[in-house]
C-alpha positions as CSV (number, residue, x, y, z in Angstrom):
1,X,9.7,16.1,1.6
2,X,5.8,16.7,1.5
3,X,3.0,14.4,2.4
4,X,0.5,13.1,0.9
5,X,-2.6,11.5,3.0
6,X,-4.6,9.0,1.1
7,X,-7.0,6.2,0.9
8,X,-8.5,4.3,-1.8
9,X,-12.0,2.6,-2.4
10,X,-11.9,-0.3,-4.9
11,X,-13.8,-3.4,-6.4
12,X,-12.3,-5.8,-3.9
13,X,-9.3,-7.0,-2.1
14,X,-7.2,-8.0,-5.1
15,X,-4.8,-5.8,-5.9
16,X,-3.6,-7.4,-8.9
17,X,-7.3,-7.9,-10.4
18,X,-9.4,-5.5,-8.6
19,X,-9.8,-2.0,-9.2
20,X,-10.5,1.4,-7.6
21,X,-13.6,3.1,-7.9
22,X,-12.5,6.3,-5.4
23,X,-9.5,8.2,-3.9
24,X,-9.0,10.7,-2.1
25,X,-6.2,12.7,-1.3
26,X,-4.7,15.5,1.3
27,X,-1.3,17.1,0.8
28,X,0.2,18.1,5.1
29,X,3.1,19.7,5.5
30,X,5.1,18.2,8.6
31,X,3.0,19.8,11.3
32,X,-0.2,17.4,9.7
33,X,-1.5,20.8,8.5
34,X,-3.7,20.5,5.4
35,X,-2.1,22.1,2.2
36,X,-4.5,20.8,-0.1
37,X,-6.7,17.7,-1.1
38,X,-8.6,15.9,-4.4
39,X,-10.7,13.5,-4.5
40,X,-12.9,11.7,-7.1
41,X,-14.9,8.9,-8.0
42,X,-13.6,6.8,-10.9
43,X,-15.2,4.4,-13.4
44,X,-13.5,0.9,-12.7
45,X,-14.2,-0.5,-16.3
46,X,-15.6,-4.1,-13.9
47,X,-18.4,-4.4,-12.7
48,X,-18.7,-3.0,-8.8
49,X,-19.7,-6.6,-6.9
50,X,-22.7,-6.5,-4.5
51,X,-21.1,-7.4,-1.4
52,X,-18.3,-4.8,-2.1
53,X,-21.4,-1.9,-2.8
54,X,-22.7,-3.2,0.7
55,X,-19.4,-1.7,2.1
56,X,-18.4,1.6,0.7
57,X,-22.0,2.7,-1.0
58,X,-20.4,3.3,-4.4
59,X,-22.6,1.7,-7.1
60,X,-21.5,1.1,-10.8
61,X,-25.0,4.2,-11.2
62,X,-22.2,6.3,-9.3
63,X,-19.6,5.9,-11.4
64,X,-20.8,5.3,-14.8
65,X,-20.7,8.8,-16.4
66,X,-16.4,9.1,-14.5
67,X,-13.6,9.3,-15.7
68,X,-11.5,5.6,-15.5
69,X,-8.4,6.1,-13.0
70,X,-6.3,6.4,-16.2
71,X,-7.5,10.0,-16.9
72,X,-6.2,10.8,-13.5
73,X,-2.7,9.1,-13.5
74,X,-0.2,11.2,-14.8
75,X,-1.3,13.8,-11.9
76,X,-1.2,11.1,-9.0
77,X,2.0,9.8,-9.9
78,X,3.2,13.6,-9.6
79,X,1.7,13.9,-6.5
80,X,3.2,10.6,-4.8
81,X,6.3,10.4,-6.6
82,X,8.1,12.5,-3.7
83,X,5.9,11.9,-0.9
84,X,5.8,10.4,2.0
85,X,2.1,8.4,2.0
86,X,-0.1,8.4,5.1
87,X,-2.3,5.5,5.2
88,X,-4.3,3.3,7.2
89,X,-3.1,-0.5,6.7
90,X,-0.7,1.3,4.0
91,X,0.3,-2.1,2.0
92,X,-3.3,-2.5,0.6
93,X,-3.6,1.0,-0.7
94,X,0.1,1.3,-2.2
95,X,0.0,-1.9,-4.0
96,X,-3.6,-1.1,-5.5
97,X,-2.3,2.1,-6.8
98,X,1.2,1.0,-7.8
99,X,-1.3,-1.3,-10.3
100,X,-3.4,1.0,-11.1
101,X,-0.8,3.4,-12.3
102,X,1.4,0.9,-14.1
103,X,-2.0,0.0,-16.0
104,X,-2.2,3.4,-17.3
105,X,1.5,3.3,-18.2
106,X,3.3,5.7,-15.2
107,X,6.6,4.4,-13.2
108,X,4.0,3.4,-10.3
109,X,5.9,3.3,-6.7
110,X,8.5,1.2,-5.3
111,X,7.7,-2.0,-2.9
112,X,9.1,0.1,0.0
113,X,8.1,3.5,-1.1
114,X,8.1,5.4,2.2
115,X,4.8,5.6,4.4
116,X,3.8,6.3,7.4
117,X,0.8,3.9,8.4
118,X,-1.6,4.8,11.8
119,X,-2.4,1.1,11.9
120,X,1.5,0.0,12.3
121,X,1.7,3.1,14.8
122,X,-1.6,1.7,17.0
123,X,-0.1,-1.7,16.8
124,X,2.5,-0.2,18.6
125,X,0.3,1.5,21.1
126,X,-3.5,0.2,20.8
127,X,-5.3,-1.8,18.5
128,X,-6.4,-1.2,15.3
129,X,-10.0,-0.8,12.9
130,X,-9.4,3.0,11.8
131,X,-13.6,3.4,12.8
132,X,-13.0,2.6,16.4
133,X,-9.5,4.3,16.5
134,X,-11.1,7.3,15.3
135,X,-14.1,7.1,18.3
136,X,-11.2,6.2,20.4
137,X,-8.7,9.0,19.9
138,X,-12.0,11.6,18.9
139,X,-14.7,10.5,20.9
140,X,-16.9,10.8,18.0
141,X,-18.4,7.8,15.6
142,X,-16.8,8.2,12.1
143,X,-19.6,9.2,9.7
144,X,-19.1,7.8,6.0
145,X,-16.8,5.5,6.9
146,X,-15.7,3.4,4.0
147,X,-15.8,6.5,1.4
148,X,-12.2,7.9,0.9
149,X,-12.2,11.5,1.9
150,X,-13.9,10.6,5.2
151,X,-11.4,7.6,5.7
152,X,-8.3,9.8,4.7
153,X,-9.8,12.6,7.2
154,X,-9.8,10.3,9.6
155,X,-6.2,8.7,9.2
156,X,-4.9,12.2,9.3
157,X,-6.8,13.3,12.7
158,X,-5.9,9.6,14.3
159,X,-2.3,10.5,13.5
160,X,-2.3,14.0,14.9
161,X,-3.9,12.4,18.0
162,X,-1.8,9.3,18.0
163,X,1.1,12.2,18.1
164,X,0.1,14.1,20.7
165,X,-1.2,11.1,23.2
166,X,1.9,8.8,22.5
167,X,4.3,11.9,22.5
168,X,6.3,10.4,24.9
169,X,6.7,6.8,23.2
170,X,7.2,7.6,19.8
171,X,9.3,9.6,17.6
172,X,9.0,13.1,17.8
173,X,10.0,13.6,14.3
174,X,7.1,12.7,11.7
175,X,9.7,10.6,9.1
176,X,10.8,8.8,12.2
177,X,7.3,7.1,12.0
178,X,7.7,5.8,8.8
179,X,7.0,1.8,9.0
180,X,10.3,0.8,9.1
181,X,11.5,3.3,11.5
182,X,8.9,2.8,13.6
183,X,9.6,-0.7,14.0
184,X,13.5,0.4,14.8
185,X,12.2,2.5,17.5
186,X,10.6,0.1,18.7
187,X,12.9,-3.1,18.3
188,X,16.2,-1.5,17.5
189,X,17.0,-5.4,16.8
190,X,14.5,-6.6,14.6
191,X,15.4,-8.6,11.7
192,X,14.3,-6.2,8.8
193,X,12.1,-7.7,5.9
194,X,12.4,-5.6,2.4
195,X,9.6,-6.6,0.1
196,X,10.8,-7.4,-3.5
197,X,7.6,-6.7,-5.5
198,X,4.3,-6.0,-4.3
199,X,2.7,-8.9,-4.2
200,X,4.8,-9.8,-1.1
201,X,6.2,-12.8,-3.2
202,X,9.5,-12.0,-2.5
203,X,11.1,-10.2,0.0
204,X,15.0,-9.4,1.4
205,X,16.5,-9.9,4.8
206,X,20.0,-9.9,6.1
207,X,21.0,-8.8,2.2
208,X,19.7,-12.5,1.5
209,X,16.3,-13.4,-1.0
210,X,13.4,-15.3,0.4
211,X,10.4,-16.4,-0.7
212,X,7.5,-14.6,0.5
213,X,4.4,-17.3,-0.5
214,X,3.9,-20.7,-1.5
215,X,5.3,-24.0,-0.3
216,X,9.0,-22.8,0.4
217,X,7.2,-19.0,2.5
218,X,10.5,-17.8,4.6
219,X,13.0,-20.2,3.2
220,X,16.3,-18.1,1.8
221,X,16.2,-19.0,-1.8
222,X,19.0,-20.9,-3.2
223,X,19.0,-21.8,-6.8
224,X,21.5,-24.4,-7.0
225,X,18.7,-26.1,-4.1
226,X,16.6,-28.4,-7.6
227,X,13.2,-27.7,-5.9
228,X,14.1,-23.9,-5.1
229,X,15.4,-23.5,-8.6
230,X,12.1,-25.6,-10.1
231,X,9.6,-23.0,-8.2
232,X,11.2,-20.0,-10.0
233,X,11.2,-22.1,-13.2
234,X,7.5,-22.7,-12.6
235,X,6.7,-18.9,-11.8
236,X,8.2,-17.9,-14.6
237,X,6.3,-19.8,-17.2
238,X,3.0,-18.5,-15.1
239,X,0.9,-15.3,-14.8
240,X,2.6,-13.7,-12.8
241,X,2.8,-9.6,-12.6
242,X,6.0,-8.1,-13.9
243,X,7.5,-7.2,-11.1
244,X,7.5,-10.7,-9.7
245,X,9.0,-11.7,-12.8
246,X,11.3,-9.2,-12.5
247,X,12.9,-10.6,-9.4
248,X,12.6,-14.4,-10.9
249,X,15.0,-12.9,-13.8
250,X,17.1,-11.4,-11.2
251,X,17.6,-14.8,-9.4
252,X,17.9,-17.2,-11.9
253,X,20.4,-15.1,-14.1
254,X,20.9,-14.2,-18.0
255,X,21.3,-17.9,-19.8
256,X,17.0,-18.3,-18.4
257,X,15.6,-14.6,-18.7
258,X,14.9,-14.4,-22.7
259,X,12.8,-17.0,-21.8
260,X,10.4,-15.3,-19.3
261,X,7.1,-14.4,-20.6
């Protein structure tokens, strides 16, 4: 198993509309040495909004003579396909690039690819804004924050710090701080929610389906409940991404999927 360090800049917060406009990643091998690392700016093909500019400093002057993400996506998906994924607040950055890369027709990653994320691990110990983790663990201010290779830098020295100051509370082994491991270690009880798709629409529990949004958020879906069965009818004569719909098809059954959108 390698992994793969990474962080993503990006037009906003909406994975499903936004896009990215940097990444950068760092290939470790299970000491958290560095092996390697890429990173690029990309043209988004949207317009970069001011108030996202004010954040990371990438302007659409910065990116208008780049490649779009799409030139790169055949390599990424290489690289992640058998990794585990080191991230800061993981979920954001894994469901931007699962869009990205279906966009430019790759496989993209599962819901619960496996990561290990320094923000689930300082919940744990600490608390949490990478920025003040890193002055925390460092004693030094993170320059460039909000750029990817600084951020990915960052999340990879937090890490081998969080490691070496928490040795004695968490896993010694690096998969055994993968997010759902770490939560085991933790709460060797905890009732254990597998996301569906990554829009967090859906997710699994005690091998039973529950919505993850809307009006009916946590109920356990039964479609032979009229007003369970009418929300899945709804969502699937809606926008909503294919993997959603894929787990709509899944639940209502053959006689209603020809007619999914």
């Amino acid at each position: 198993m390698k992994y793969v360090a990474f962080d993503l800049e990006t037009t906003g917060t909406d994975a499903e509309r936004d896009r990215i406009v940097e990444f950068c990643y760092i290939v470790l091998d299970a000491e958290l040495y560095e092996l390697g690392r890429w990173s690029a700016l990309v043209h988004p093909q949207i317009p970069i909004p001011q108030e996202v500019v004010d954040v990371h400093g990438i302007t659409d002057e910065m990116v208008a003579d780049k490649p779009p993400f799409s030139a790169h996506a055949g390599r990424v998906q290489r690289l992640v396909s058998e990794a585990t994924l080191i991230a800061h607040n993981h979920r954001f950055d894994v469901s931007f690039l699962h869009n990205e890369l279906v966009r430019a027709g790759q496989p993209g990653l599962a819901v619960e690819h496996p990561a290990i994320d320094t923000l689930q691990i300082e919940r744990q110990v600490n608390s949490h804004r990478l920025a003040g983790m890193y002055a925390r663990y460092t004693g030094q201010d993170l320059d460039d924050a909000h750029r990817s290779e600084a951020d990915t830098e960052a999340t990879v020295e937090v890490l081998r710090r969080q490691r070496a100051a928490h040795a004695d509370t968490l896993p010694a082994d690096l998969d055994g701080l993968r997010v759902k491991d770490l939560v085991r270690h933790f709460d060797p009880e905890a009732r254990m929610k597998t996301w569906l798709d990554h829009g967090h629409r859906f997710y699994e529990t005690d091998g039973k389906p529950h919505f993850g949004f809307g009006k009916y958020r946590d109920a356990a879906i039964d479609t032979a409940d009229p007003d369970h069965k009418s929300y899945l009818l709804w969502m699937r004569d809606r926008d909503f991404p294919a993997d959603a719909k894929a787990v709509v098809a899944r639940l209502l059954g053959p006689e209603y999927q020809s007619k999914l959108a």
